[in-house]
PAZAPA-4460 file (N, C-alpha, C; in steps of 0.05 Angstrom, whole numbers, plus 32768, in hexadecimal, padded with zeros to 4 digits):
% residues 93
    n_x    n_y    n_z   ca_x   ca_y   ca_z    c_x    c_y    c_z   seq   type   mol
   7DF2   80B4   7FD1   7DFF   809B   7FD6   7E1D   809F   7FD8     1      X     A
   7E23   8097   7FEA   7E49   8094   7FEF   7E4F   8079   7FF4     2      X     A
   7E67   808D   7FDF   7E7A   8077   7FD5   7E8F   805E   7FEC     3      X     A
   7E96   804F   7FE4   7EA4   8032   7FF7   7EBF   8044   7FF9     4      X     A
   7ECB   8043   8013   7EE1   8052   801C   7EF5   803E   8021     5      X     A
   7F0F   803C   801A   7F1E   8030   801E   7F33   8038   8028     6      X     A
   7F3B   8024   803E   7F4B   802C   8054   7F65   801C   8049     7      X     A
   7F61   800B   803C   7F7D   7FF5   8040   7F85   7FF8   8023     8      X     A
   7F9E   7FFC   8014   7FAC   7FF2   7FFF   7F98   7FD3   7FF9     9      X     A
   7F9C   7FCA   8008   7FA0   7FA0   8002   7F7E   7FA5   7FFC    10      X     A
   7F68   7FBB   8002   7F51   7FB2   7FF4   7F49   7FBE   7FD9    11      X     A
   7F5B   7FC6   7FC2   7F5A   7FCA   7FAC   7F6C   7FB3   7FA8    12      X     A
   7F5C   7FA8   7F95   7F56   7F92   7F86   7F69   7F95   7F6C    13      X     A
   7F79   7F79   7F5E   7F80   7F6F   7F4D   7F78   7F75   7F34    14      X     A
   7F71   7F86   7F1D   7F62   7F8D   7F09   7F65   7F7E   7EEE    15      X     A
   7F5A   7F73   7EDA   7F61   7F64   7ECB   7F58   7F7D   7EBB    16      X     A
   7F61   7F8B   7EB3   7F55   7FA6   7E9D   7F55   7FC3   7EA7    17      X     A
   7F5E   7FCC   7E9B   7F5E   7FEB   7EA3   7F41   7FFB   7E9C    18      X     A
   7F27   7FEC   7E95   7F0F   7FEE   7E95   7F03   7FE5   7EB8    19      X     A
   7F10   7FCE   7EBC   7F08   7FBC   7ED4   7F19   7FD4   7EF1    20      X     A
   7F27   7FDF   7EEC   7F34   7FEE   7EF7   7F29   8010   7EF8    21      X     A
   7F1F   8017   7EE6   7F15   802F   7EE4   7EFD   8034   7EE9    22      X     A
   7EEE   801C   7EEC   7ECC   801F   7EF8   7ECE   801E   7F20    23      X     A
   7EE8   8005   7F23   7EEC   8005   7F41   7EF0   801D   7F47    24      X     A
   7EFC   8031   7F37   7F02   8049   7F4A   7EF3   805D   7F43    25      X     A
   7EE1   8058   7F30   7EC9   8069   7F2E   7EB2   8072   7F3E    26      X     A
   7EBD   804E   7F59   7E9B   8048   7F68   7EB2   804A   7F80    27      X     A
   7EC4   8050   7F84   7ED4   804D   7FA3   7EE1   806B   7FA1    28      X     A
   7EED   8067   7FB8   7EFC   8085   7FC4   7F12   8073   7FDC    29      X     A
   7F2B   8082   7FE0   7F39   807D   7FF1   7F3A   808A   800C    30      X     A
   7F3E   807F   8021   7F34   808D   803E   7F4E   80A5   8038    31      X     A
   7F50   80BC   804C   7F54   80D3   804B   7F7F   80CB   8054    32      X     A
   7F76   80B8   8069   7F86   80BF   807B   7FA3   80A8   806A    33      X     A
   7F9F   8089   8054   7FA3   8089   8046   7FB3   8095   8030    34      X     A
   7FAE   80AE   8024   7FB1   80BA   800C   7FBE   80C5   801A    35      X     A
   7FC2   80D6   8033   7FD6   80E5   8040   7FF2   80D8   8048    36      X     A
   7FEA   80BC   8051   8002   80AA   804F   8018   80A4   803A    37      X     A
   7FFE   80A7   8021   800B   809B   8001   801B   80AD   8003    38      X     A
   8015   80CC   8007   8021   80E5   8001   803A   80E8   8011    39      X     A
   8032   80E5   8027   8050   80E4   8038   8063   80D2   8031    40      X     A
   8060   80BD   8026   806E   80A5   801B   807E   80B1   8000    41      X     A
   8071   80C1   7FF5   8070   80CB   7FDC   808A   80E2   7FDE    42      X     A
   8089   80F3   7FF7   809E   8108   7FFA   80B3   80FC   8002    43      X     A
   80B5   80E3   8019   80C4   80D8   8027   80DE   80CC   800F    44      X     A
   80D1   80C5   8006   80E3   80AF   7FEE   80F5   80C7   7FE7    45      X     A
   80F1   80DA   7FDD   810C   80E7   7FC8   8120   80F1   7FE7    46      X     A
   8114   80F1   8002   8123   80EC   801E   8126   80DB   8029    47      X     A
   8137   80C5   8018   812A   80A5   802C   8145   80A1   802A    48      X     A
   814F   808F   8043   8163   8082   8049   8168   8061   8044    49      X     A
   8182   805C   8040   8182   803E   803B   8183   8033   805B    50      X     A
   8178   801C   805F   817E   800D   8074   8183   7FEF   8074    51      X     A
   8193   7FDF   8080   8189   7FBD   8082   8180   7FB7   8095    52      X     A
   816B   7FA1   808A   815D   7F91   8094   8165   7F75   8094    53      X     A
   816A   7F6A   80A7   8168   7F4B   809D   8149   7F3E   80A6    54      X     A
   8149   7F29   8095   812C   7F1A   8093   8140   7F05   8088    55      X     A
   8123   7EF2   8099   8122   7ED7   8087   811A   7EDB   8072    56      X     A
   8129   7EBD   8060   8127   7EBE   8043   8110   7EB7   8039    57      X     A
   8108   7EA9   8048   80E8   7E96   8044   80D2   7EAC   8045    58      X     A
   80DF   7ECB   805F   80BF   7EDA   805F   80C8   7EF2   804B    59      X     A
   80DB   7EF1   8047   80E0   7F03   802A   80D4   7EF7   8012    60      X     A
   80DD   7EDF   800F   80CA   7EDB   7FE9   80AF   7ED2   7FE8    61      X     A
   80A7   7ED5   800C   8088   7ED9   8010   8085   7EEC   8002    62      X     A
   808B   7F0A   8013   8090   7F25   800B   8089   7F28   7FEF    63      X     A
   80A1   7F20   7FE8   80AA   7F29   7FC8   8090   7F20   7FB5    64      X     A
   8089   7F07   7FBF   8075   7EF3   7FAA   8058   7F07   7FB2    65      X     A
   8052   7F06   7FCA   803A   7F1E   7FC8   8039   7F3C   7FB6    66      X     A
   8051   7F47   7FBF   805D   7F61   7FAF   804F   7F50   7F91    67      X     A
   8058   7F45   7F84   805F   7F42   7F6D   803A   7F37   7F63    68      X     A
   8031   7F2C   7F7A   800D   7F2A   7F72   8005   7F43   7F6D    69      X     A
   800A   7F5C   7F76   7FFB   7F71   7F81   800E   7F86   7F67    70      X     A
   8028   7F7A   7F54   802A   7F8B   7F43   803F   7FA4   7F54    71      X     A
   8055   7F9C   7F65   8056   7FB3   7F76   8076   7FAC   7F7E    72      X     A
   8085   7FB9   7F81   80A1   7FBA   7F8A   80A2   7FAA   7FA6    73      X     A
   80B1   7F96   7FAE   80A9   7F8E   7FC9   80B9   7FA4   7FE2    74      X     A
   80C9   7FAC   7FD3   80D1   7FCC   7FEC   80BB   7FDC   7FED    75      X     A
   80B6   7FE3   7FD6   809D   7FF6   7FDC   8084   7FEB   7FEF    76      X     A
   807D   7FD0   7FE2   8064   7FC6   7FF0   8075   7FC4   8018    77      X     A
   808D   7FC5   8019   8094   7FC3   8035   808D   7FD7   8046    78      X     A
   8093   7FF1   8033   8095   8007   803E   8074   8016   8045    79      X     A
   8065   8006   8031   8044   8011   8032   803D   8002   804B    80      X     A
   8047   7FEA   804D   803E   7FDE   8062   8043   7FEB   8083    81      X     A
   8062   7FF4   807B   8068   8006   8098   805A   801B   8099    82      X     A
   8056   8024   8087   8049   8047   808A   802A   803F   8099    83      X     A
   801C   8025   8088   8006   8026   8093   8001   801B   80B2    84      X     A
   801A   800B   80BB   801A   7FFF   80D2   801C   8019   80DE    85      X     A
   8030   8027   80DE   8037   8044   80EF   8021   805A   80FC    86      X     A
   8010   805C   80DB   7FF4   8069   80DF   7FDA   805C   80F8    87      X     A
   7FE9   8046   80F5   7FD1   8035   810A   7FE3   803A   8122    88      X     A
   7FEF   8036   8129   7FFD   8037   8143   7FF7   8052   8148    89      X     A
   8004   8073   8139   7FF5   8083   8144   7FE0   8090   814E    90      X     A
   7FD1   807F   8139   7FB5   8081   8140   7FA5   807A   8156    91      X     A
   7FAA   8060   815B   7FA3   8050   8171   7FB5   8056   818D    92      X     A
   7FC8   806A   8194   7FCF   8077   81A8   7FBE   8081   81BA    93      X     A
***
């Protein structure tokens, strides 16, 4: 039997318990290509540059207020989001 593969961040789930949390990842696995992203994300940062952005204020404390469901920096959750948009665009080339 194999395990549920997960392609997206956004489908691990909210955990009310680090019991409720330790069985989800008992019965799942993360897709390959994923974890290679996390990792590149992971080197990038201690090489990462500042930049500005402007945004509206309204789709920032969207942003922020999701970040903050999910337990998560809303730069960081920006930056997962680009990495994973990027991976799709190369992919789909």
């Amino acid at each position: 039997m194999s395990l549920p593969v997960l392609s997206s961040w956004e489908e691990v789930p909210l955990f009310d318990s680090e019991q409720a949390e330790a069985a989800f990842w008992a019965d799942s696995q993360i897709e390959l290509r994923l974890m290679e992203a996390a990792k590149a994300m992971a080197s990038e940062q201690s090489e990462s540059v500042t930049i500005t952005l402007r945004m509206d204020p309204r789709m920032l404390a969207r942003i922020k207020r999701l970040a903050r469901e999910r337990y998560l920096n809303y730069q960081s959750m920006i930056k997962q989001w680009l990495s994973e948009r990027m991976e799709k665009e190369l992919k789909d080339r």
